[in-house]
N, CA, C and O atoms as CSV, one atom per row, in Angstrom:
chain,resi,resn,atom,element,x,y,z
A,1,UNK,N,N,-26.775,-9.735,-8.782
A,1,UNK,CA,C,-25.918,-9.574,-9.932
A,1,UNK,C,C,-25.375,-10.930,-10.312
A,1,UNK,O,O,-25.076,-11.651,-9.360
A,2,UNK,N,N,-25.194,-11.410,-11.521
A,2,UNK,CA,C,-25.086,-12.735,-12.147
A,2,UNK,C,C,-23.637,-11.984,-12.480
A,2,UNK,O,O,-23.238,-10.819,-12.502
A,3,UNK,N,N,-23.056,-13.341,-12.734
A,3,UNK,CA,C,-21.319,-13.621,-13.044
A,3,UNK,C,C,-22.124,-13.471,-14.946
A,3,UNK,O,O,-23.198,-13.714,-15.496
A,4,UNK,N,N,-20.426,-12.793,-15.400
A,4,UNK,CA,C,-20.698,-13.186,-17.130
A,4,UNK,C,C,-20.106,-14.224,-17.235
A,4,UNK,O,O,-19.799,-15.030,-16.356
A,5,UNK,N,N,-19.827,-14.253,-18.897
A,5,UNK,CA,C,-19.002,-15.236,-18.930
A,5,UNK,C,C,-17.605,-15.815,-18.460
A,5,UNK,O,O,-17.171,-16.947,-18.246
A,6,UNK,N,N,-16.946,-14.152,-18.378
A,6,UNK,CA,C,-16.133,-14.482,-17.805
A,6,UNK,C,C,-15.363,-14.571,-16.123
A,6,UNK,O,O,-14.289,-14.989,-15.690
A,7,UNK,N,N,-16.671,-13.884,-15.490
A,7,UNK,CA,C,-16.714,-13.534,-13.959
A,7,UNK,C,C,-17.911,-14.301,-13.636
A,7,UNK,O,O,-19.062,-14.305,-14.072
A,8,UNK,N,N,-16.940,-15.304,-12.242
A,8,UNK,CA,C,-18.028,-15.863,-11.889
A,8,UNK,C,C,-18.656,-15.367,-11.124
A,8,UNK,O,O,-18.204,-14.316,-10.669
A,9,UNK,N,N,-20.147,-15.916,-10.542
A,9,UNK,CA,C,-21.063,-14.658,-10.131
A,9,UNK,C,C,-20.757,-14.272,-8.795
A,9,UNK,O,O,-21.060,-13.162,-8.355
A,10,UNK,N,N,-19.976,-15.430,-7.917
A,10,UNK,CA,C,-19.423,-15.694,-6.437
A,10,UNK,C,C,-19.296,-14.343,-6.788
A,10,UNK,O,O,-20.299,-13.630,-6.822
A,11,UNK,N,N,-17.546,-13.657,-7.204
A,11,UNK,CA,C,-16.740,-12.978,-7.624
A,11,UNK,C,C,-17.421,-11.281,-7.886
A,11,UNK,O,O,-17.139,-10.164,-7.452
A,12,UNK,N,N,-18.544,-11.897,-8.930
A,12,UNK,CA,C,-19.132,-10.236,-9.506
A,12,UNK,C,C,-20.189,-10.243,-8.210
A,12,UNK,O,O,-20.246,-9.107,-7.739
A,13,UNK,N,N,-20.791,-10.912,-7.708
A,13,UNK,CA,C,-21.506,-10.132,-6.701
A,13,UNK,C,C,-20.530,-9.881,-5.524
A,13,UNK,O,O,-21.164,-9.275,-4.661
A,14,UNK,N,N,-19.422,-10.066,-5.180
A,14,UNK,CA,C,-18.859,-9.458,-3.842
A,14,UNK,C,C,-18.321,-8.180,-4.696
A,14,UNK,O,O,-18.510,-7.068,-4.202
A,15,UNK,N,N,-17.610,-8.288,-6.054
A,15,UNK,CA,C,-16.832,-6.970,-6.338
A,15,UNK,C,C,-18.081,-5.989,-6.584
A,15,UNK,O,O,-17.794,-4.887,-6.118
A,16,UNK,N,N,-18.936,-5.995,-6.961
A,16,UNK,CA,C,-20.056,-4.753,-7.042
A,16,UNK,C,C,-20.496,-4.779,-5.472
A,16,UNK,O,O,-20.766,-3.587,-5.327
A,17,UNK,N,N,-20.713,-5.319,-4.345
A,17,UNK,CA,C,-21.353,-4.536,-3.509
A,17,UNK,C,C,-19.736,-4.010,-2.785
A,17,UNK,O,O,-19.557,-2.922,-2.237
A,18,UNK,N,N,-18.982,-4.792,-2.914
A,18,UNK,CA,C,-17.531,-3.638,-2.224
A,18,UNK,C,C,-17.772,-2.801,-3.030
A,18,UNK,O,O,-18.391,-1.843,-2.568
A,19,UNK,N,N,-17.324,-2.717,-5.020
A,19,UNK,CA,C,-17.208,-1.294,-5.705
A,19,UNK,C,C,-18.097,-0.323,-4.744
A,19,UNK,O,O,-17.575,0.450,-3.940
A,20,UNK,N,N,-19.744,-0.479,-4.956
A,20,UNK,CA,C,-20.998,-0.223,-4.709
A,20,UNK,C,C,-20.478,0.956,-3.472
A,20,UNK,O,O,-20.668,2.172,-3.509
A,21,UNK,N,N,-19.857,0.259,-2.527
A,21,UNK,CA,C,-19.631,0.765,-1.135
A,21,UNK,C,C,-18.668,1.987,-1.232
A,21,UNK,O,O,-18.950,3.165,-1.015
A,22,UNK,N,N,-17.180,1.324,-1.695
A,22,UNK,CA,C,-16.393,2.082,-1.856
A,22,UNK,C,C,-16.189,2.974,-2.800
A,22,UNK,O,O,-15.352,3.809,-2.457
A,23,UNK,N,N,-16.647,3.137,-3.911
A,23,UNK,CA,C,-17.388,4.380,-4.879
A,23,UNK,C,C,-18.594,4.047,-5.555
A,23,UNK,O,O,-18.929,3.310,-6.482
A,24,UNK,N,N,-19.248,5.023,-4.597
A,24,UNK,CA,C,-20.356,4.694,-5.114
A,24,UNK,C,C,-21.109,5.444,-5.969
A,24,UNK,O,O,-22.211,5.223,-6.473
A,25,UNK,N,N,-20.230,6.515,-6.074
A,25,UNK,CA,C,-20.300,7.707,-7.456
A,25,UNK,C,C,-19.983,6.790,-8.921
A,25,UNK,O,O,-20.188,7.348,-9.998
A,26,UNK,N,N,-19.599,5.709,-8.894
A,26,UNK,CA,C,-19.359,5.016,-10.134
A,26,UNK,C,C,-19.928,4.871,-10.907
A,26,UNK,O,O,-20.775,4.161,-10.365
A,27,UNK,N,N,-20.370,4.993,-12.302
A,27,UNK,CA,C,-21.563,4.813,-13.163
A,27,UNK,C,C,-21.795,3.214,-13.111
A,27,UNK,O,O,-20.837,2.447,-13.014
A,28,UNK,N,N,-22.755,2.890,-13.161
A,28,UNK,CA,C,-22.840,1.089,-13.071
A,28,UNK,C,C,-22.361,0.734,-14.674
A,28,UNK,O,O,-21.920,-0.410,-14.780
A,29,UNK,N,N,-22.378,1.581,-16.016
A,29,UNK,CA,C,-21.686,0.641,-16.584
A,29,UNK,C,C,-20.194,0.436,-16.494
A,29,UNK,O,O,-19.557,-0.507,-16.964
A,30,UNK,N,N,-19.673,1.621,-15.716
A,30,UNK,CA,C,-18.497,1.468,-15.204
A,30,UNK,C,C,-17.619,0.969,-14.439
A,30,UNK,O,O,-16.411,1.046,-14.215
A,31,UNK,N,N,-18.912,0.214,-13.948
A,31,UNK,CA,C,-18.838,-0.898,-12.374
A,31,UNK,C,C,-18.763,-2.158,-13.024
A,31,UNK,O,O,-18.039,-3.099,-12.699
A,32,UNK,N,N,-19.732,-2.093,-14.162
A,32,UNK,CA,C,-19.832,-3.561,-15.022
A,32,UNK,C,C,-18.659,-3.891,-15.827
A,32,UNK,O,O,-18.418,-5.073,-16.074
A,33,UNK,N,N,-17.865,-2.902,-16.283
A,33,UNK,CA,C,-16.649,-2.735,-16.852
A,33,UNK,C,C,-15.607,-3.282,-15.665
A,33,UNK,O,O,-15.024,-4.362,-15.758
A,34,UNK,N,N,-15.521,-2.731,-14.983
A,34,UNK,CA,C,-14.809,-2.910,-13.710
A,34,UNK,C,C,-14.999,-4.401,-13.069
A,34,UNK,O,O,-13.957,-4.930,-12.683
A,35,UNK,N,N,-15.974,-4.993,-12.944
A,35,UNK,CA,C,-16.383,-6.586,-12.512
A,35,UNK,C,C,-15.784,-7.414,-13.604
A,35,UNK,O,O,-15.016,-8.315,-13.268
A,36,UNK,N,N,-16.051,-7.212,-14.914
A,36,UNK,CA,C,-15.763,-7.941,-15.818
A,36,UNK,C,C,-14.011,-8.004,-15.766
A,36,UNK,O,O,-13.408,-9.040,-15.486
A,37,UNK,N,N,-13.488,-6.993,-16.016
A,37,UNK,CA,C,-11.831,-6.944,-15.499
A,37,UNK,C,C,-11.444,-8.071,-14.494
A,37,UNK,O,O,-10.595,-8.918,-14.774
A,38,UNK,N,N,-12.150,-8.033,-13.242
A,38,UNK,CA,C,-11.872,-8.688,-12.017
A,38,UNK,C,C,-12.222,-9.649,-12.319
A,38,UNK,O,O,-11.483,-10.520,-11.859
A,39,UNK,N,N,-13.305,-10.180,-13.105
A,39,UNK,CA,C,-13.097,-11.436,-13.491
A,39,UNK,C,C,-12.539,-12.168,-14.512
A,39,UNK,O,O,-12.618,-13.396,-14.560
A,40,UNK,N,N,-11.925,-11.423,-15.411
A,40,UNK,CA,C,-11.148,-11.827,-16.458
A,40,UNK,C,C,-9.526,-12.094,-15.572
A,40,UNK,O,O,-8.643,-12.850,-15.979
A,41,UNK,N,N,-9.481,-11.506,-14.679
A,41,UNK,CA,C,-8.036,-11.974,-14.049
A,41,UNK,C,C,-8.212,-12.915,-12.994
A,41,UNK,O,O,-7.370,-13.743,-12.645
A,42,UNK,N,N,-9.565,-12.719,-12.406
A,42,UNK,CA,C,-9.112,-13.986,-11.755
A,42,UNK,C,C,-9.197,-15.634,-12.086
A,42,UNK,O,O,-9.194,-16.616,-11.344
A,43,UNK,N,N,-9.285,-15.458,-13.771
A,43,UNK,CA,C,-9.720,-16.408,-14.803
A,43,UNK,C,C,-8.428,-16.977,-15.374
A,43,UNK,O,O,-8.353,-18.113,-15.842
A,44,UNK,N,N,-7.250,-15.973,-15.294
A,44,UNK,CA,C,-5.897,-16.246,-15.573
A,44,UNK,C,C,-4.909,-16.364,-14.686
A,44,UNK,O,O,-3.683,-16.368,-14.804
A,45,UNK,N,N,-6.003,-16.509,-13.324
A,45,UNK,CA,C,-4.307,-16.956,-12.092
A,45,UNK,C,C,-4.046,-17.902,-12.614
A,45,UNK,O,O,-4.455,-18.264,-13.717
A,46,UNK,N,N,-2.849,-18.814,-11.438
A,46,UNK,CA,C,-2.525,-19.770,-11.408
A,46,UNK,C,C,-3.526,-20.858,-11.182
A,46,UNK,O,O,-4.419,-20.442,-10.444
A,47,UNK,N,N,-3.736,-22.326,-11.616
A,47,UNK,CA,C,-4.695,-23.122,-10.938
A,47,UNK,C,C,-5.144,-23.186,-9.583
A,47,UNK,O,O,-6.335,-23.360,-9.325
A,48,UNK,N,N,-4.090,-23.031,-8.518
A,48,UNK,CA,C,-4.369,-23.366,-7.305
A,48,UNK,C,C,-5.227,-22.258,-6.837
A,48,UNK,O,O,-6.368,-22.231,-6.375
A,49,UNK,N,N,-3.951,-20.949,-7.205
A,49,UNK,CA,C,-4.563,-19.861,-6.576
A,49,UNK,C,C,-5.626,-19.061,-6.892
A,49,UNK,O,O,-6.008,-18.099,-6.225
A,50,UNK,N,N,-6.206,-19.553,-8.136
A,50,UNK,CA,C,-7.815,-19.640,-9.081
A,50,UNK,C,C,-8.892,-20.127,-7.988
A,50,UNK,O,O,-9.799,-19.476,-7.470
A,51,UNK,N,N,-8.450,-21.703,-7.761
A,51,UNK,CA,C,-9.152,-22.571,-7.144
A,51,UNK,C,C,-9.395,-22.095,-5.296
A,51,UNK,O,O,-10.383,-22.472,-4.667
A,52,UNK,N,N,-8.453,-21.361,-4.779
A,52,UNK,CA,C,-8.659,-20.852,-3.423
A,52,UNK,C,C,-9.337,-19.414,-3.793
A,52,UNK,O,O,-10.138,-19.108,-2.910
A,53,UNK,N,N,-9.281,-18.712,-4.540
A,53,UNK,CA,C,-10.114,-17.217,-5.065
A,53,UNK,C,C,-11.405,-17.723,-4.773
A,53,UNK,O,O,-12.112,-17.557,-3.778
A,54,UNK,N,N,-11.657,-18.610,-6.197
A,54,UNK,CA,C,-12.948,-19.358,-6.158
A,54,UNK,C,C,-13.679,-19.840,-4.727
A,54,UNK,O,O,-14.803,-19.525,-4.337
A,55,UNK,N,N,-12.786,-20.619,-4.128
A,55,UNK,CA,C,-13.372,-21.202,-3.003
A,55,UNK,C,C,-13.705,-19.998,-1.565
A,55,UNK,O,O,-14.458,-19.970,-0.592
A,56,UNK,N,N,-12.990,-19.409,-1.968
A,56,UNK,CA,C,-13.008,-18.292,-0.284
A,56,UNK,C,C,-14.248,-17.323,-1.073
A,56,UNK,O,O,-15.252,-16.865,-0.528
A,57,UNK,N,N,-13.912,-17.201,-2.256
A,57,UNK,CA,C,-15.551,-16.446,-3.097
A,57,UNK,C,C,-16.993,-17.220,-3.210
A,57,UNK,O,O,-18.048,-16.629,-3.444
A,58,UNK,N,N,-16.893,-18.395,-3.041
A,58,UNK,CA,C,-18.095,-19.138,-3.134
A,58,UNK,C,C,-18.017,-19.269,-1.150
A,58,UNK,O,O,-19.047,-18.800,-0.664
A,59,UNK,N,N,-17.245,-19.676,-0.325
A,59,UNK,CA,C,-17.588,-19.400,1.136
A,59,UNK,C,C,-18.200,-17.764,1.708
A,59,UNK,O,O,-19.093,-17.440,2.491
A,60,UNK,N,N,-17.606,-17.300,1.206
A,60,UNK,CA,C,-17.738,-15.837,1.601
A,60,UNK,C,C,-19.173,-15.502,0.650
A,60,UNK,O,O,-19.977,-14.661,1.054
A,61,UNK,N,N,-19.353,-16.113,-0.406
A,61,UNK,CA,C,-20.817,-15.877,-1.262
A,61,UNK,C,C,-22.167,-16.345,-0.198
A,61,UNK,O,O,-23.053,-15.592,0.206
A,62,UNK,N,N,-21.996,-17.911,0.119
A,62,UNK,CA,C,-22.976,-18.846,1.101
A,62,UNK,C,C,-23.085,-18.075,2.152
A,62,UNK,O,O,-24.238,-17.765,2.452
A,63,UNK,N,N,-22.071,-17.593,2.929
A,63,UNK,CA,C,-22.328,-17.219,4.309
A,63,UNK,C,C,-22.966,-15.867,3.767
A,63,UNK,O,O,-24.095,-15.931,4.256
A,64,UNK,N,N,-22.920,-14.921,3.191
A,64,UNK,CA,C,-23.211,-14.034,2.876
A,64,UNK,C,C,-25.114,-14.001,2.789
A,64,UNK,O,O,-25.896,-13.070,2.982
A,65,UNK,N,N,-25.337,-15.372,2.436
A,65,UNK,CA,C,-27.024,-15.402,1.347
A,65,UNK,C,C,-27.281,-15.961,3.065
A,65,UNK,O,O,-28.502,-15.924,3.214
A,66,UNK,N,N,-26.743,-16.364,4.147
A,66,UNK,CA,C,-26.930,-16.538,5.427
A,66,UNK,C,C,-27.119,-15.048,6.179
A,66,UNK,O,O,-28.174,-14.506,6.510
A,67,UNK,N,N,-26.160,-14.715,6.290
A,67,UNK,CA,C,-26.110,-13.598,7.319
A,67,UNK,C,C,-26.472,-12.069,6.648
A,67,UNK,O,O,-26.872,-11.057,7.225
A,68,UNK,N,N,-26.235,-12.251,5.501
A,68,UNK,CA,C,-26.987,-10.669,4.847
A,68,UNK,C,C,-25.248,-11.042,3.916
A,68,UNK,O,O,-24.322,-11.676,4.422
A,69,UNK,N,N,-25.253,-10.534,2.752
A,69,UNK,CA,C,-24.191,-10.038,1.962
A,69,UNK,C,C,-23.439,-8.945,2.809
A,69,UNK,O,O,-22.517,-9.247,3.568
A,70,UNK,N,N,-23.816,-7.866,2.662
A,70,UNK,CA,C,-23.668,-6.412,3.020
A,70,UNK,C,C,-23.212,-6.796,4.494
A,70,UNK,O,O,-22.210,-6.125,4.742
A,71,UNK,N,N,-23.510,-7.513,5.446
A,71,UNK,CA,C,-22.815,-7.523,6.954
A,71,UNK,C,C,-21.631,-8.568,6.645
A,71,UNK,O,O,-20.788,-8.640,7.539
A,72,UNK,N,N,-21.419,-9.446,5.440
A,72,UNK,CA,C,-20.309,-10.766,5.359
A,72,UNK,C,C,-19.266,-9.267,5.233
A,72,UNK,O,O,-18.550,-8.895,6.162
A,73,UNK,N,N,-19.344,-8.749,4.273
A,73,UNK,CA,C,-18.751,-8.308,3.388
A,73,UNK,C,C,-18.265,-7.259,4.355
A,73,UNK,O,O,-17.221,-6.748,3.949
A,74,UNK,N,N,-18.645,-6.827,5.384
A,74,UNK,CA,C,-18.123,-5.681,6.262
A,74,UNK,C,C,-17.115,-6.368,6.949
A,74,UNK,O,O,-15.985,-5.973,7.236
A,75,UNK,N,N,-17.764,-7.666,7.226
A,75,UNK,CA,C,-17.128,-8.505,8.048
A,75,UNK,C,C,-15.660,-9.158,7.330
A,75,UNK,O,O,-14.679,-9.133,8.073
A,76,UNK,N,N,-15.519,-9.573,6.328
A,76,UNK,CA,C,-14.339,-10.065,5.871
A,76,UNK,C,C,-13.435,-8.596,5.292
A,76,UNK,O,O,-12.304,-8.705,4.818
A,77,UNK,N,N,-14.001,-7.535,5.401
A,77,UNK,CA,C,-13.157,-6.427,4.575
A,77,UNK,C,C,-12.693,-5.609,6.482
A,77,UNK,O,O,-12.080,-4.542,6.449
A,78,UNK,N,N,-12.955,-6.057,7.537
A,78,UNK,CA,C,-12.334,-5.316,8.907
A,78,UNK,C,C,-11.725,-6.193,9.589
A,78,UNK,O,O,-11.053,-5.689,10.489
A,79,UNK,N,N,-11.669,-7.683,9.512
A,79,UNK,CA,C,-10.849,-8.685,10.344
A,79,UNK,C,C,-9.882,-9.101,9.818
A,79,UNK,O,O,-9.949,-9.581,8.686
A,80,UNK,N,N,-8.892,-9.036,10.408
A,80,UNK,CA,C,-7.455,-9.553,9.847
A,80,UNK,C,C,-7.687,-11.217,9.715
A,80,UNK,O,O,-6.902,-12.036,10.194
A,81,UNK,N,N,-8.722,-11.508,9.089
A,81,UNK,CA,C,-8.552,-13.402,9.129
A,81,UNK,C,C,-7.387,-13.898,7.859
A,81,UNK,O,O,-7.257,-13.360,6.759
A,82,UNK,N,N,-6.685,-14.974,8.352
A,82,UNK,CA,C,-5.523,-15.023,7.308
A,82,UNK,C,C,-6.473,-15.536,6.400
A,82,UNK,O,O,-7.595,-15.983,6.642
A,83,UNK,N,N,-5.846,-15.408,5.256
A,83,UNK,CA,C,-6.568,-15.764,3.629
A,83,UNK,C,C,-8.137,-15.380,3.234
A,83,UNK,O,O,-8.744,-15.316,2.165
A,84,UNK,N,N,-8.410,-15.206,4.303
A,84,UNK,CA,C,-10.087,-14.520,4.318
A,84,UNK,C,C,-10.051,-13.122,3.943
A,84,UNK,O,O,-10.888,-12.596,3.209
A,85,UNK,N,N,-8.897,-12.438,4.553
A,85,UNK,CA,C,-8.808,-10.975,4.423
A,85,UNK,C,C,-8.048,-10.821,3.236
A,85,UNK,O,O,-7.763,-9.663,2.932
A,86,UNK,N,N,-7.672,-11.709,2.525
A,86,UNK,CA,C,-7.164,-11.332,1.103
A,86,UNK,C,C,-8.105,-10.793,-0.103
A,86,UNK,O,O,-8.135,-9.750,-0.756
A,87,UNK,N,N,-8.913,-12.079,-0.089
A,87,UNK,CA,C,-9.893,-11.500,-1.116
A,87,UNK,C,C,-10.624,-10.624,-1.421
A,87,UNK,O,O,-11.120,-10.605,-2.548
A,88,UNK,N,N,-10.924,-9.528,-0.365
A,88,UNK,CA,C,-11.469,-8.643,-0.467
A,88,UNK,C,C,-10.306,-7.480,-1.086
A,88,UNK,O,O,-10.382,-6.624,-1.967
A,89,UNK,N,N,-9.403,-7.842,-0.317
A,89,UNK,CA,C,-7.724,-6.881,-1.017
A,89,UNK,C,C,-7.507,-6.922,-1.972
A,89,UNK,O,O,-6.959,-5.946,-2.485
A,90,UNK,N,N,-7.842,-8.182,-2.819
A,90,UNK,CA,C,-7.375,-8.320,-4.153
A,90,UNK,C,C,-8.375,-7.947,-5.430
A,90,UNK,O,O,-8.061,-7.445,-6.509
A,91,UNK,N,N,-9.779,-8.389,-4.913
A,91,UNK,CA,C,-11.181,-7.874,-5.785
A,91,UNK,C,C,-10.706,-6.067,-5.419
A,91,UNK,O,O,-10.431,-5.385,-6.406
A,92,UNK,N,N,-10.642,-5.458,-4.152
A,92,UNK,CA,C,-10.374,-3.585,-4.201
A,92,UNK,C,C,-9.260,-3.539,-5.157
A,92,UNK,O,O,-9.467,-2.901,-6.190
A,93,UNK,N,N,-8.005,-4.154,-4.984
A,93,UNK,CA,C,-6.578,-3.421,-5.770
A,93,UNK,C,C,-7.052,-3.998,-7.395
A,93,UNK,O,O,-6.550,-3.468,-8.386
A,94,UNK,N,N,-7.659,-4.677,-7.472
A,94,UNK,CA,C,-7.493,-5.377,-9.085
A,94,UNK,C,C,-8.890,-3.885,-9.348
A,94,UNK,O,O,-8.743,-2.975,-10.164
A,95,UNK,N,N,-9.921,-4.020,-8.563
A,95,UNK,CA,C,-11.010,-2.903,-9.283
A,95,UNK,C,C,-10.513,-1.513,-9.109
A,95,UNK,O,O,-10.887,-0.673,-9.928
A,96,UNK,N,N,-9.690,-1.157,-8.110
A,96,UNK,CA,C,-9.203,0.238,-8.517
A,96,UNK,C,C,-7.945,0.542,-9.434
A,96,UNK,O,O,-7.631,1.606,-9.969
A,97,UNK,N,N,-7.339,-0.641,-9.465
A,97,UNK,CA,C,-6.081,-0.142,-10.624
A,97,UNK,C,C,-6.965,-0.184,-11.955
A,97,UNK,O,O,-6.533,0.393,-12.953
A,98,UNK,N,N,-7.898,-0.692,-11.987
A,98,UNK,CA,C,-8.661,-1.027,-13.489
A,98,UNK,C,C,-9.596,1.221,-13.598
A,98,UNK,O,O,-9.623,2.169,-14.382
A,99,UNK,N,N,-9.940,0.970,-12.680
A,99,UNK,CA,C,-10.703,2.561,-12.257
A,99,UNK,C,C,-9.803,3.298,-12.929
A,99,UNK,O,O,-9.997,3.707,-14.073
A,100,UNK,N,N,-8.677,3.530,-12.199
A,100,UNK,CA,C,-7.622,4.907,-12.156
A,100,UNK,C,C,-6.591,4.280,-13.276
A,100,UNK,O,O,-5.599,4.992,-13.433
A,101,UNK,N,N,-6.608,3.666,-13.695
A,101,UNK,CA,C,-5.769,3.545,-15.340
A,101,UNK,C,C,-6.535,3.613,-16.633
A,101,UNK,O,O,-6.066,3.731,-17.765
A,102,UNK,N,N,-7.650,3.529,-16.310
A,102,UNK,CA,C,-8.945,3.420,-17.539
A,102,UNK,C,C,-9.773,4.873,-17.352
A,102,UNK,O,O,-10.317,5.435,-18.303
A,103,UNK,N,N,-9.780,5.256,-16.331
A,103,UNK,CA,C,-10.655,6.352,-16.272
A,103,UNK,C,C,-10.084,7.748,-14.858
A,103,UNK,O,O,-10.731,8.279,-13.955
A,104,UNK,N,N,-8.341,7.929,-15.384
A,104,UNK,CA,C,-7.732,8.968,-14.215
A,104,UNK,C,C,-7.982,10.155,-13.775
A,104,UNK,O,O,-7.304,10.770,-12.953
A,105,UNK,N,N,-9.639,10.769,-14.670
A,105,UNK,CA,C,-9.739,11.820,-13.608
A,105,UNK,C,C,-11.196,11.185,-12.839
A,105,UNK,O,O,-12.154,11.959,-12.841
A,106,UNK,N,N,-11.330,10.260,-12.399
A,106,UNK,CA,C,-12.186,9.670,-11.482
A,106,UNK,C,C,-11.365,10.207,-9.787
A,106,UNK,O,O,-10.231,10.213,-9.308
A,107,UNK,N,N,-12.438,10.511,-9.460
A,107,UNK,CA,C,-12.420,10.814,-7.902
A,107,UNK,C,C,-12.463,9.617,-7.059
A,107,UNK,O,O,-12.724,8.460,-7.389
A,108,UNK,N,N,-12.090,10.211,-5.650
A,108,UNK,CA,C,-12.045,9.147,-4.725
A,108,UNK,C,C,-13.380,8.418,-4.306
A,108,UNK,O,O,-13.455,7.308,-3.779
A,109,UNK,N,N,-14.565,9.382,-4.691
A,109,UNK,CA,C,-15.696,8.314,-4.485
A,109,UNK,C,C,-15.959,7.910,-6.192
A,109,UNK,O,O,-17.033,7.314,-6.270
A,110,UNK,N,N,-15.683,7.973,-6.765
A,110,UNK,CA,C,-15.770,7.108,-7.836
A,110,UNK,C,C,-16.715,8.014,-9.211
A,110,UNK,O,O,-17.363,7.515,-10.131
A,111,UNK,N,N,-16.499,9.307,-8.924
A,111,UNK,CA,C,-17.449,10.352,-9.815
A,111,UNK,C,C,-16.709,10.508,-11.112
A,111,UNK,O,O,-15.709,9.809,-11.279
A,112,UNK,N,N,-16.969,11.086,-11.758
A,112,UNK,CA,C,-16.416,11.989,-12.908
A,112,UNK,C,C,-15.811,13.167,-12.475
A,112,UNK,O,O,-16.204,13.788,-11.487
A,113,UNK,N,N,-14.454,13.649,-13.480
A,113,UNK,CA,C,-14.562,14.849,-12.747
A,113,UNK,C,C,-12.618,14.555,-12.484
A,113,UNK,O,O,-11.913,13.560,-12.649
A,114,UNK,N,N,-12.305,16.068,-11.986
A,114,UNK,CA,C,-10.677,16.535,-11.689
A,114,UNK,C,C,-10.952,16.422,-10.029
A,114,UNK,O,O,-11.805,17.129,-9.492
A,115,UNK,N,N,-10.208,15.542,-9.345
A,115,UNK,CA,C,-10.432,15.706,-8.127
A,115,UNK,C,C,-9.385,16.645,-7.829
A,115,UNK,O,O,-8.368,16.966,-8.444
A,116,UNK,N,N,-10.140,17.195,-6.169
A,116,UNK,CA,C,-9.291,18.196,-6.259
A,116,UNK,C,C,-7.503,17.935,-5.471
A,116,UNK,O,O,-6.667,18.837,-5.524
């Protein structure tokens, strides 16, 4: 998955294989909707804290095209590593508040639908 214009691709490829994981009932243009969000905000942090997003997203991208994506990504979303374990917190809370304010009868795996 390529970054748009406004998500860089570091960014849109970790938030689609977390979305991917964590609902994976999601329609993909709804996922693409959802990436683009996450990257439109992390386009308007602050400089610094842009520039450490970026950087722990482009580390966590490299090691990823090393060790498999899908095992980084297990790996930085179950270890308490300081600042490592953020980004994955912040790509989930920024893509599910975008989910459940844009689309509230979405279910917990990410379907259509009145959950129950």
């Amino acid at each position: 998955m390529s970054g748009t214009v406004s998500t860089p691709s570091t960014v849109a490829r970790f938030a689609d294989g977390l979305l991917t994981n964590e609902l994976p009932l999601l329609s993909d243009d709804r996922r693409r909707e959802v990436i683009d969000f996450i990257g439109r905000r992390v386009q308007v942090l602050p400089s610094l804290t842009r520039f450490g997003v970026l950087m722990i997203g482009r580390f966590v991208d490299v090691t990823g095209m090393i060790v498999g994506h899908a095992t980084m990504r297990r790996f930085v979303t179950k270890l308490p590593i300081p600042l490592l374990a953020e980004y994955p917190r912040l790509v989930r809370s920024l893509g599910f508040a975008y989910v459940w304010e844009t689309w509230p009868d979405t279910t917990v795996d990410g379907g259509t639908g009145v959950a129950p």
